[in-house]
C-alpha positions in Angstrom: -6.2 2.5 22.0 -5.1 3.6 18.0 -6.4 6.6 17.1 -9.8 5.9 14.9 -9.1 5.5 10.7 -11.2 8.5 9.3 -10.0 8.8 6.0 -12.5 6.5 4.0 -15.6 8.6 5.5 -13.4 11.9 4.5 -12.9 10.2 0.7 -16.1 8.2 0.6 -18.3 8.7 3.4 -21.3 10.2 1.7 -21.5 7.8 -1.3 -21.2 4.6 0.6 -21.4 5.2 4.2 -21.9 1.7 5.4 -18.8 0.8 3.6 -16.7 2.8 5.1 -18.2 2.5 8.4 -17.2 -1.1 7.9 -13.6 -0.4 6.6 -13.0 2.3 9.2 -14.6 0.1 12.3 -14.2 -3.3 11.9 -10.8 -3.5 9.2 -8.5 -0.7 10.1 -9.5 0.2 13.8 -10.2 -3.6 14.4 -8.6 -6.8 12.7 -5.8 -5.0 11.6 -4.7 -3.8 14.7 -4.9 -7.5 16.3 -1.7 -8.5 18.7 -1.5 -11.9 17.1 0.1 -10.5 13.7 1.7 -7.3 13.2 1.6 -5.1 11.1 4.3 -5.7 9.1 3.4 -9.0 8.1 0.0 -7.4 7.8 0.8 -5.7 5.1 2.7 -8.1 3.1 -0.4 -10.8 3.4 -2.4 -7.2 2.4 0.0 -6.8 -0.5 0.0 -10.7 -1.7 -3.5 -11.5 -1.5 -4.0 -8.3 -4.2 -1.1 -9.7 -6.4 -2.6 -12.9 -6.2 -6.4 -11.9 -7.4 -4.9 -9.4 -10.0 -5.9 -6.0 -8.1 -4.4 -3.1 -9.8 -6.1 0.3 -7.9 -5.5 -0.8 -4.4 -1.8 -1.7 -4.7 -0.9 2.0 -4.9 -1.9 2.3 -1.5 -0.9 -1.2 0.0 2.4 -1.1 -1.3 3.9 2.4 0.0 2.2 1.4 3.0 4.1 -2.1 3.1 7.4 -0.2 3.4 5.8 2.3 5.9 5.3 -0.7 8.0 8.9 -2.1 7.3 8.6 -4.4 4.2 11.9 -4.0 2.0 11.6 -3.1 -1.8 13.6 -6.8 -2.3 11.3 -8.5 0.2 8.0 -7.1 -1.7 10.2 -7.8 -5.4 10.4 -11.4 -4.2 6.9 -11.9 -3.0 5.6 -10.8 -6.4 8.4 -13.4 -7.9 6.9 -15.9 -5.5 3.2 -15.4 -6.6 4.2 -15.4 -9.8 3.6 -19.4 -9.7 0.4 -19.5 -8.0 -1.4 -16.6 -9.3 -0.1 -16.9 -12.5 2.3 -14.8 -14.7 0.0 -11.8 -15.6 -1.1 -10.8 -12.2 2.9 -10.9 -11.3 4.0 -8.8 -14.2 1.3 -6.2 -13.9 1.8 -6.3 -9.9 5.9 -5.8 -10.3 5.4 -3.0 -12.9 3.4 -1.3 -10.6 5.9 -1.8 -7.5 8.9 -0.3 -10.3 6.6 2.6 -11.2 5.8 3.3 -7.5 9.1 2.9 -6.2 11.1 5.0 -9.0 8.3 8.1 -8.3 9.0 7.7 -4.5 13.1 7.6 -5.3 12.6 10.7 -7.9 10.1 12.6 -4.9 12.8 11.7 -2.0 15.9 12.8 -4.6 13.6 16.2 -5.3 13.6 17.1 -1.6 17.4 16.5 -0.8 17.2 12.9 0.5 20.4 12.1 -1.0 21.7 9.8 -4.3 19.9 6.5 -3.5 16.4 8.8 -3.3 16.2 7.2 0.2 13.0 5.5 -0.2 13.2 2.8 2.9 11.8 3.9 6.0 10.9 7.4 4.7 7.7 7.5 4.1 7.3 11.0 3.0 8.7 9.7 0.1 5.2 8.1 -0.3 3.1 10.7 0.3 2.9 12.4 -3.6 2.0 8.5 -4.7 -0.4 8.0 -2.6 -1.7 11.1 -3.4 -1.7 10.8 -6.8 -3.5 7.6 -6.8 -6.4 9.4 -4.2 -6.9 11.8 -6.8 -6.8 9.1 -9.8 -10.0 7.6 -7.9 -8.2 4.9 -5.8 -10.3 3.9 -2.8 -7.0 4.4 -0.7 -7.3 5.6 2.7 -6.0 5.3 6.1 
């Protein structure tokens, strides 16, 4: 069995208890860890359905997260150039300045610690880690 999700209770726990019992219980330690799809395409249903009702916050979290789970940068590029005809041109063009601004501070983090020229951003997600940190501490609901 996957270890239990904790990090809502740690970031919200006391202000909205049954929300994060919820998210922690019955989204991350439940339906998302399902057999039938994995979570890899998880995450890039996760990472449509925001682009397609114009989320901004949560994003910062689903995105890094896509690639931790082994989305490409091209394949999530393409899924916002996709959406960009159903949801509607807004939604797509705040979504893919979001994925440039996430992406180029996860290259420029991965560059900073000696991850070589191309800032190494696939499959490392350390590289992630000061984003989704910074978002935390902006007040994004972003937790594991």
């Amino acid at each position: 069995m996957p270890k239990e999700s904790t990090a809502a209770k740690q970031a919200l726990g006391d202000f909205a208890p049954k929300l994060v019992e919820l998210t922690d219980r019955v989204l991350f330690d439940d339906v998302r860890q399902r057999p039938e799809l994995g979570l890899r395409d998880r995450s890039l249903v996760t990472c449509a359905a925001l682009v397609a009702t114009g989320r901004t916050e949560q994003p910062r979290f689903h995105l890094p997260r896509a690639v931790e789970n082994g989305v490409s940068r091209d394949e999530l590029v393409e899924m916002i150039t996709h959406l960009e005809f159903y949801a509607g041109w807004p939604s797509a063009m705040s979504a893919v300045q979001l994925a440039k601004e996430l992406f180029e501070a996860g290259a420029s983090r991965a560059r900073h610690e000696g991850w070589g020229p191309q800032g190494g951003i696939e499959g490392r997600s350390a590289s992630w880690e000061a984003v989704v940190s910074r978002s935390r501490s902006s007040g994004s609901a972003a937790w594991e």
